[in-house]
FIROBA-409601 format. One line per 4 residues: number of its first residue (from 1); for each residue z, x, y of C-alpha. Coordinates in Angstrom, 1 decimal. Last residue first. Layout:
NUM = Z:X:Y; ... .
// end
This chain:
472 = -5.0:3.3:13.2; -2.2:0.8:11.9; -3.1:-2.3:10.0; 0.0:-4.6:10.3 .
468 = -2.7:-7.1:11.5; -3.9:-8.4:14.8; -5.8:-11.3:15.8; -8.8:-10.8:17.6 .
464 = -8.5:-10.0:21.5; -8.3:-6.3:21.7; -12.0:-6.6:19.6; -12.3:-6.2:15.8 .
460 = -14.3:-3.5:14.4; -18.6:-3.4:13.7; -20.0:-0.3:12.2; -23.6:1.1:12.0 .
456 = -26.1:3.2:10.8; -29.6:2.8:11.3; -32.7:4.2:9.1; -35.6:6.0:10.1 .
452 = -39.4:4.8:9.4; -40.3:1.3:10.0; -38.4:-1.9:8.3; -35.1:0.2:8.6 .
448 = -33.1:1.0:6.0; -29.7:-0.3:6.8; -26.1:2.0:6.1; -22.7:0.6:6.7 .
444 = -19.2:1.0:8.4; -16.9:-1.7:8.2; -13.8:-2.9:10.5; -10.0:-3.0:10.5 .
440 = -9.5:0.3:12.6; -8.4:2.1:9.3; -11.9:0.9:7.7; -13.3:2.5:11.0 .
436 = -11.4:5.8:10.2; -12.2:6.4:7.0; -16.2:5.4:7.0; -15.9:7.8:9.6 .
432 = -14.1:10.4:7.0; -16.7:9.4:4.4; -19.4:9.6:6.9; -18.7:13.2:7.8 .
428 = -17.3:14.7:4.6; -20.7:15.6:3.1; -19.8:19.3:3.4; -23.9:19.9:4.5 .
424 = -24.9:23.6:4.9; -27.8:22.5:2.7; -28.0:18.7:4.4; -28.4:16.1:1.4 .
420 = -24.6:15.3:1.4; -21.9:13.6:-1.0; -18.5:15.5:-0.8; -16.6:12.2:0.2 .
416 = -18.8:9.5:-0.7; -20.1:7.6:2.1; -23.7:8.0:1.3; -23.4:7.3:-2.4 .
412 = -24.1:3.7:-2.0; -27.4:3.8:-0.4; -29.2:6.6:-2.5; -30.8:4.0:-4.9 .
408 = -32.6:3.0:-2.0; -33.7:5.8:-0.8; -33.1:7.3:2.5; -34.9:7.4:6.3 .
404 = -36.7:10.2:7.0; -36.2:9.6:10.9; -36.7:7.3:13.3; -33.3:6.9:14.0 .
400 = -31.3:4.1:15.0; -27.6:4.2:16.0; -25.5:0.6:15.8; -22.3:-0.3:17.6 .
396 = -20.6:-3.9:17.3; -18.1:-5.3:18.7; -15.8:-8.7:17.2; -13.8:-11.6:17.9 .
392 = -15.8:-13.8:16.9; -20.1:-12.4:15.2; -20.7:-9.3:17.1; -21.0:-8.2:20.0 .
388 = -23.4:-5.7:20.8; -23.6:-1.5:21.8; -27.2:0.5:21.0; -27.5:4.0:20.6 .
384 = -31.1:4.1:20.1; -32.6:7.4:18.8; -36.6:8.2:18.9; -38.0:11.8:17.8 .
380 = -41.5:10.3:18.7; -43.8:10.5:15.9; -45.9:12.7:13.8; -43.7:15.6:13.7 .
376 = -41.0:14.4:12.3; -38.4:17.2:10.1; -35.7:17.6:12.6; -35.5:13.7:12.4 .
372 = -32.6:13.1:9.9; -30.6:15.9:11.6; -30.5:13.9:14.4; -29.7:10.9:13.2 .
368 = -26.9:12.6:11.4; -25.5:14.2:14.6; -25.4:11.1:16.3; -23.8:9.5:13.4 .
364 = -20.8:12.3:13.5; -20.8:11.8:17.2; -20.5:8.0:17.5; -17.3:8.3:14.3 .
360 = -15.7:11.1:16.3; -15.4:8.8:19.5; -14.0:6.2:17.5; -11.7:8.9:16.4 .
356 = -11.2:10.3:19.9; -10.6:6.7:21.6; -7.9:5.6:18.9; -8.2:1.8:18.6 .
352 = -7.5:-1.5:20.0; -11.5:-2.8:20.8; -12.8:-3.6:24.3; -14.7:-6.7:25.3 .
348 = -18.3:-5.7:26.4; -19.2:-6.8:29.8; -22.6:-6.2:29.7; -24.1:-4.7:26.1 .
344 = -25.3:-1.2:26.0; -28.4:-0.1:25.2; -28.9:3.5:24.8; -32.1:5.3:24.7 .
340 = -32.3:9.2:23.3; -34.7:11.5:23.0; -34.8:13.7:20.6; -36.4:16.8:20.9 .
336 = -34.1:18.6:18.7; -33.5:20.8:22.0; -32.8:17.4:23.7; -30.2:16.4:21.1 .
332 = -28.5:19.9:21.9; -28.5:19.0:25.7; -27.4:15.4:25.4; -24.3:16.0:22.8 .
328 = -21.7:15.9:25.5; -23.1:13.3:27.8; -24.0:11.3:24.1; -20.1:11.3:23.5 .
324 = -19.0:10.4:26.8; -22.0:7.5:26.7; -20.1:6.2:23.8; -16.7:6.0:24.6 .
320 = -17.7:4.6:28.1; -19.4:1.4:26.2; -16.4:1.4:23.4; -14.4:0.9:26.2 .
316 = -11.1:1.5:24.3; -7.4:-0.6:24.3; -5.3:1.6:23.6; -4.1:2.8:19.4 .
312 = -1.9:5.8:19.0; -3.4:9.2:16.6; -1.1:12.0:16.5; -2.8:15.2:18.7 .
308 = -5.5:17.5:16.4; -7.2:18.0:19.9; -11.2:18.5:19.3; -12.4:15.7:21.1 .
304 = -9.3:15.2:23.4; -10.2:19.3:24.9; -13.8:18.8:25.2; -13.5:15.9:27.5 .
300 = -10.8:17.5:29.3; -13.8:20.4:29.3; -16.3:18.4:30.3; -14.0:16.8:33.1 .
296 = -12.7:19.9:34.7; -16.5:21.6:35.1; -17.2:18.4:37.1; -14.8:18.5:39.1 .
292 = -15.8:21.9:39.8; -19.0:20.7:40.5; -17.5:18.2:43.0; -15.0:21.1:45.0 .
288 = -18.1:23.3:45.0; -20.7:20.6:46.9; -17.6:19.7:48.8; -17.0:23.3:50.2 .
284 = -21.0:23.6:50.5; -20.8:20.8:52.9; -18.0:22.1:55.3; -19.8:25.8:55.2 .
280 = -22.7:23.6:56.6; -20.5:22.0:59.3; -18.6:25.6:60.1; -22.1:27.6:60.8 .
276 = -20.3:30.6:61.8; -22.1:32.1:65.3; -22.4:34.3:64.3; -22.6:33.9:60.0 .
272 = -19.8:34.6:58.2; -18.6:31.5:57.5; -22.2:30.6:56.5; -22.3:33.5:54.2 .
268 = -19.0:32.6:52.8; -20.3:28.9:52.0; -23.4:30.1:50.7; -21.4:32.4:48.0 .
264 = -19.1:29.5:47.3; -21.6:26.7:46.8; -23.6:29.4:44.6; -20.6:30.1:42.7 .
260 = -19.6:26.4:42.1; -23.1:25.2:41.1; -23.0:28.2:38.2; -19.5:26.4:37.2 .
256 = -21.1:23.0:37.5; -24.5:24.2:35.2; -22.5:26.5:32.8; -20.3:23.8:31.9 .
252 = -22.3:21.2:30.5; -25.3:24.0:29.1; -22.3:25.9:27.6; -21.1:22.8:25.6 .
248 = -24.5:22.0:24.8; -24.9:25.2:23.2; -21.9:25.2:21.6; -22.1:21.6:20.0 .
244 = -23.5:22.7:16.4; -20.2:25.0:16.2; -18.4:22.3:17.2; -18.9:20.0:14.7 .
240 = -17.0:22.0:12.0; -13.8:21.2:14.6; -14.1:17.1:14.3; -15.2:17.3:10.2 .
236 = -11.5:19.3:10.3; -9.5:17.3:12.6; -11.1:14.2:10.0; -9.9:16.0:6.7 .
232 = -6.7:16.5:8.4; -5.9:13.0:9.3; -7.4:12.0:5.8; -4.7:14.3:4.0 .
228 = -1.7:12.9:6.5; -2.7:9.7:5.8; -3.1:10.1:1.6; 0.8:12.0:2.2 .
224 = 1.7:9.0:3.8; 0.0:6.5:1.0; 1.6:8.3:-1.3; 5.0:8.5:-0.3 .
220 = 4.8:4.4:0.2; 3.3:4.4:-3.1; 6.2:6.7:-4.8; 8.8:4.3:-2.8 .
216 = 7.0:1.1:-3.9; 10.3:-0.3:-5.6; 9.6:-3.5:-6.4; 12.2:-6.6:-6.3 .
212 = 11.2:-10.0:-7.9; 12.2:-13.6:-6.7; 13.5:-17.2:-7.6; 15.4:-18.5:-4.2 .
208 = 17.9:-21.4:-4.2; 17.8:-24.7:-2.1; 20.3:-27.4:-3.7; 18.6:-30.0:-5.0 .
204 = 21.3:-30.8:-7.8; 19.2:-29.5:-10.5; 18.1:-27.0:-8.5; 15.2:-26.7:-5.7 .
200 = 12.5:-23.7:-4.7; 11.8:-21.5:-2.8; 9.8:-18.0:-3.9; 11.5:-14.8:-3.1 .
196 = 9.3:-11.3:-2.5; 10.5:-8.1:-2.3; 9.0:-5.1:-1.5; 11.1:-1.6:-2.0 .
192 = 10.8:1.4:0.4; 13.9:4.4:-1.4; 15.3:7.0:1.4; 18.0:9.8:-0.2 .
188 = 21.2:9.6:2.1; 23.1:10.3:-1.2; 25.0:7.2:-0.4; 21.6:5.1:-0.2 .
184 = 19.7:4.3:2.3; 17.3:1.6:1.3; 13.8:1.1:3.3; 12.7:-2.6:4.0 .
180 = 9.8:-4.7:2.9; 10.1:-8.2:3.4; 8.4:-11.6:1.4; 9.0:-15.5:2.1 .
176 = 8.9:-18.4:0.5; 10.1:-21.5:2.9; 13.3:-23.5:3.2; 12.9:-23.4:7.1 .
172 = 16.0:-22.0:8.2; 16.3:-20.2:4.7; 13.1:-18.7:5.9; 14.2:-17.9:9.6 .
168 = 17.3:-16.9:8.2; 15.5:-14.1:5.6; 12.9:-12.5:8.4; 16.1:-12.5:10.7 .
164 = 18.7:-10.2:8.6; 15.3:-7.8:7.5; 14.6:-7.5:11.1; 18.1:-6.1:12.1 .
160 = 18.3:-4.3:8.7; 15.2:-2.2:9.1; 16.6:0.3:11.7; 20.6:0.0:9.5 .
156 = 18.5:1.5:6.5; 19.8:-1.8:3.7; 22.4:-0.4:1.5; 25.2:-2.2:3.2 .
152 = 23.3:-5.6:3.0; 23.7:-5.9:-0.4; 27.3:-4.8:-0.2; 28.4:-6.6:3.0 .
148 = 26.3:-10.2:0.9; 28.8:-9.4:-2.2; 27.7:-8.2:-5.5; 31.4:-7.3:-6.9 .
144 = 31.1:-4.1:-8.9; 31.1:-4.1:-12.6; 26.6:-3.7:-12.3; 27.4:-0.7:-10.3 .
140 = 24.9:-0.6:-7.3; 21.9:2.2:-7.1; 19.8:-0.2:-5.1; 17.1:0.3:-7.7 .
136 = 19.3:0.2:-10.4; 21.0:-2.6:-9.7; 17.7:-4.8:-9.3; 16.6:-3.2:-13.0 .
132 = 19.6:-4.6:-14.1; 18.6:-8.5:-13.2; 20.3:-9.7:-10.0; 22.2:-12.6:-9.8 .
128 = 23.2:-14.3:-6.6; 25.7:-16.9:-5.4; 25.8:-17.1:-1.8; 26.9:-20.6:-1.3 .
124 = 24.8:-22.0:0.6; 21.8:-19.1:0.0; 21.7:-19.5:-3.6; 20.0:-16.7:-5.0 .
120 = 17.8:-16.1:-7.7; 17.1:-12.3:-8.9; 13.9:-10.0:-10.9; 13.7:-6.7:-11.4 .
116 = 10.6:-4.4:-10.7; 10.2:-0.7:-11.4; 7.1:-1.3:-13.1; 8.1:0.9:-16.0 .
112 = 11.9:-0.5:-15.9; 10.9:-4.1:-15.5; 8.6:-3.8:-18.3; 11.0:-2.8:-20.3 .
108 = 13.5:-5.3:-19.4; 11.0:-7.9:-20.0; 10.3:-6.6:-23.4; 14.2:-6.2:-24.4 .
104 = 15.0:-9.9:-22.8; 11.6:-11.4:-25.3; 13.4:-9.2:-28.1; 16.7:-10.6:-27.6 .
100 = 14.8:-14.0:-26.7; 13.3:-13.4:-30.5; 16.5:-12.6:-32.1; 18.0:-15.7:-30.3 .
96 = 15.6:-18.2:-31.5; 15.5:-16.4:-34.8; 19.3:-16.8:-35.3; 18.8:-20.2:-33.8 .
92 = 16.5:-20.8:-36.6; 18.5:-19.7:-39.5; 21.7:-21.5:-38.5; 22.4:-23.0:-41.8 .
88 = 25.9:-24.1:-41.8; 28.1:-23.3:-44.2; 32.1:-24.5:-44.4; 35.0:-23.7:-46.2 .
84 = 38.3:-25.2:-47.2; 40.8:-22.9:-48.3; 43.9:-24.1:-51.1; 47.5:-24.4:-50.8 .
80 = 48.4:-22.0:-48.5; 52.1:-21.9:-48.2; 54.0:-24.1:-45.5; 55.9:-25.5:-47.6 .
76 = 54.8:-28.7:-47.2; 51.7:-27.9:-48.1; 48.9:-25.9:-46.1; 45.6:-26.1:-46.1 .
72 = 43.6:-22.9:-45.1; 40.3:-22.8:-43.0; 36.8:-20.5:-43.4; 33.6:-20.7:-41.6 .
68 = 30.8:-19.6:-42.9; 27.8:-19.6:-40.2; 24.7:-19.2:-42.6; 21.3:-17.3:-41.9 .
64 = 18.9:-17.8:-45.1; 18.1:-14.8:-47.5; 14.7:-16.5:-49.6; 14.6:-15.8:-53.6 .
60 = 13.6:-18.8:-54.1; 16.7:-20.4:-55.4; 18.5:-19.5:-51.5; 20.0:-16.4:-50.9 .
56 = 23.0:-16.2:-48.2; 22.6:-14.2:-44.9; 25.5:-14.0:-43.0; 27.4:-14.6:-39.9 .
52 = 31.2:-14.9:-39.5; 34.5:-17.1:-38.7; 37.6:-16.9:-40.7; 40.7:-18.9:-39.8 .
48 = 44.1:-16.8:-40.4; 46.5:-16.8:-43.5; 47.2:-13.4:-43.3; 45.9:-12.0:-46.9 .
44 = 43.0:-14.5:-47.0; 41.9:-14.0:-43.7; 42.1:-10.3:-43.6; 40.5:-10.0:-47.1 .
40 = 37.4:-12.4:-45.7; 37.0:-9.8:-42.5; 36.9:-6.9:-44.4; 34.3:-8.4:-46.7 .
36 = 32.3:-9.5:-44.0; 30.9:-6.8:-43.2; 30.4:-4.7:-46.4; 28.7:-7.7:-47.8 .
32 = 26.0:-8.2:-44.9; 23.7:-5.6:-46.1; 23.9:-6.9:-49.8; 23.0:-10.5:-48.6 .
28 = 25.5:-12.6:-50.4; 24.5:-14.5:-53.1; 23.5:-11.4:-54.6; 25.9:-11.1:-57.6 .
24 = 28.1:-8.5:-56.3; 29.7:-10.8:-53.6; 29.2:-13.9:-54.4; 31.2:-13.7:-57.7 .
20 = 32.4:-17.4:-57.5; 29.1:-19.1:-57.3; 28.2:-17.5:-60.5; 30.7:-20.0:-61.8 .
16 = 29.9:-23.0:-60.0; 26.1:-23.0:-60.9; 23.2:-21.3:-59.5; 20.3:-23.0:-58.0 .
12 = 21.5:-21.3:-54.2; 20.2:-24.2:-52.3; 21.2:-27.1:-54.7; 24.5:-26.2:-56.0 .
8 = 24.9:-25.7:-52.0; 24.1:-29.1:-51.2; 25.8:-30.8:-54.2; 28.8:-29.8:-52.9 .
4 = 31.4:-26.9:-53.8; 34.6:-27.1:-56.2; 37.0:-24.7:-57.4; 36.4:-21.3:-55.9 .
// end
């Protein structure tokens, strides 16, 4: 080392001749030494530029990131006369770029744990990047050639068709837009990832797309197996309510099928009569053909309420609905001695829903009512099933007791599952309705009344409000 500028002199506060033992004198960065040392030799025994990073002490004590950068001069000869060397402090980018390494590790992280990667796209050209956590959810080699067939290819073909036009028809109209689709992936294993790309402009204006990919597979399994689990839990609240139902069940069919065999026995006699009375026996043939009818439709009845069958949203009279439920329940309510009134509104609009689980929801609050007045004894046993609409859009049905009512404090533990005040309660009933009408896109709630009893009602959409992906 012959000569250096003030600059260094300066930094380092050492003079030329410690300058030229840099590298046992702690100049140099002792972890860096071993490095670059290989790389200086090489250079100086071929003749070749060097070019690398290290950390070089400054007066204070301080290790500063430097560039060094190394060139020979030649003479005429072509033999290296001397080496000319450069530093350049490049501290700050070093910490610039050690901090985005660590800001890239973080986000990569978190991509991983929320299994979400981020991409842009250029729909004119179809340019795309796709972070890694984007290739690993679509199960794509990072080396391999992202083209649209590729994408596409691991796209379920069912979903594909709607997943190709949700993604024109926003590129159409240079709008955000979000889709969730299933993958099929070589292993025929089924992933359900969400994405959602925002719009937005370039330097040059061109339309591109900023967005994030989630795979919701676990939530999507979740939420079917949470399905099938409330599906159950309401078969089963549906079947525990028949035992309290047997009586009236046998009242509703005893009385046609009793009506039948009398018909028929009076029918025969009349045949049999001399001469045979063929008008009368005429009559009592349509007296057993009606109650017999009759018998049919309790027991159809009887059969959908209790039927674990998939659920498939109709439009539903919630008027009918009703007065099939209290037709069942009438001769048990009546050996309560409760006595029911219903008002029902005119020309109700119907509601898009499952009959039986609407139908499950009236019964389980009819019951409740019920039970809620077995204690009176100073008053009328009074329910009123009462049908309204409500607000746009919207039907309402209410049940009003007159019974012990509940306390105040009590109000929001009602719907829990497993929450009951009955001793042979399971206190699944109005958690499971509370279920079912949340899954018809409504509400189900609890009023103390300004008398004695309490009401319980719930309100859901009508066939003509607006629809949702909301499935019943």
């Amino acid at each position: 080392m012959e000569d250096v500028n003030s600059q260094i002199i300066e930094y380092c506060g050492l003079p030329l001749e410690a300058m030229k033992h840099w590298g046992s004198n702690g100049i140099v960065h002792t972890e860096d030494v071993p490095r670059i040392v290989p790389v200086f030799t090489h250079a100086i025994t071929t003749g070749v530029p060097y070019d690398f990073e290290a950390r070089i002490r400054r007066f204070d004590g301080i290790y500063r990131w430097f560039q060094v950068r190394g060139r020979p001069l030649r003479d005429v000869d072509g033999r290296i006369a001397r080496w000319y060397v450069l530093l350049t402090d490049i501290h700050e980018l070093k910490r610039a770029q050690e901090e985005l390494r660590r800001e890239h590790a973080f986000l990569a992280t978190v991509q991983q744990l929320s299994a979400t990667g981020g991409f842009y796209w250029w729909p004119a050209t179809g340019k795309v990047f796709w972070s890694e956590q984007v290739y690993r959810i679509f199960e794509i080699d990072p080396a391999v050639p992202l083209t649209t067939e590729l994408r596409q290819s691991r796209i379920h073909p069912d979903d594909l068709p709607a997943h190709r036009e949700t993604v024109e028809r926003a590129i159409r109209e240079a709008r955000d837009f979000e889709y969730e689709v299933r993958l099929l992936l070589p292993d025929n294993s089924v992933k359900y990832v969400n994405a959602l790309a925002q719009a937005t402009r370039d330097a040059e204006g061109n339309l591109f797309y900023v967005g994030a990919v989630q795979d919701v597979t676990q939530r999507r399994l979740s939420d079917f197996a949470l399905n099938k689990v409330r599906s159950e839990l309401a078969h089963i609240a549906r079947v525990t309510t028949l035992s309290a139902l047997t009586a009236s069940i046998a009242h509703e069919v005893n009385q046609p099928l009793s009506g039948v065999v009398t018909n028929a026995s009076t029918c025969l006699r009349m045949l049999g009569a001399d001469p045979p009375n063929i008008a009368g026996a005429r009559e009592t043939a349509r007296r057993t053909i009606r109650d017999g009818n009759r018998a049919a439709e309790v027991v159809t009845r009887l059969r959908a309420l209790y039927s674990g069958r998939e659920t498939k949203p109709e439009p539903v009279d919630l008027n009918e609905a009703a007065r099939e439920v209290i037709s069942l329940s009438l001769s048990e309510l009546q050996r309560h001695g409760v006595v029911v009134r219903t008002e029902f509104a005119d020309h109700l609009a119907p509601v898009m829903g499952d009959r039986v689980q609407l139908q499950q929801v009236v019964l389980n609050l009819l019951r409740n009512a019920s039970d809620a007045m077995s204690t009176v004894d100073d008053r009328p046993r009074e329910l009123l099933v009462k049908t309204e609409p409500h607000e746009r859009d919207a039907v309402r049905l209410s049940v009003r007791d007159a019974g012990v009512g509940f306390e105040p404090e009590a109000a929001d533990k009602l719907f829990g599952a497993f929450y009951t005040t009955k001793p042979e309660g399971m206190g699944m009933g109005l958690s499971v309705s509370r279920s079912i009408i949340e899954r018809h896109r409504g509400r189900l709630w609890a009023a103390r009344n300004a008398g004695p009893g309490a009401t319980f009602a719930f309100v859901v959409p009508s066939g003509n409000a607006p629809r949702s992906d909301t499935k019943v």
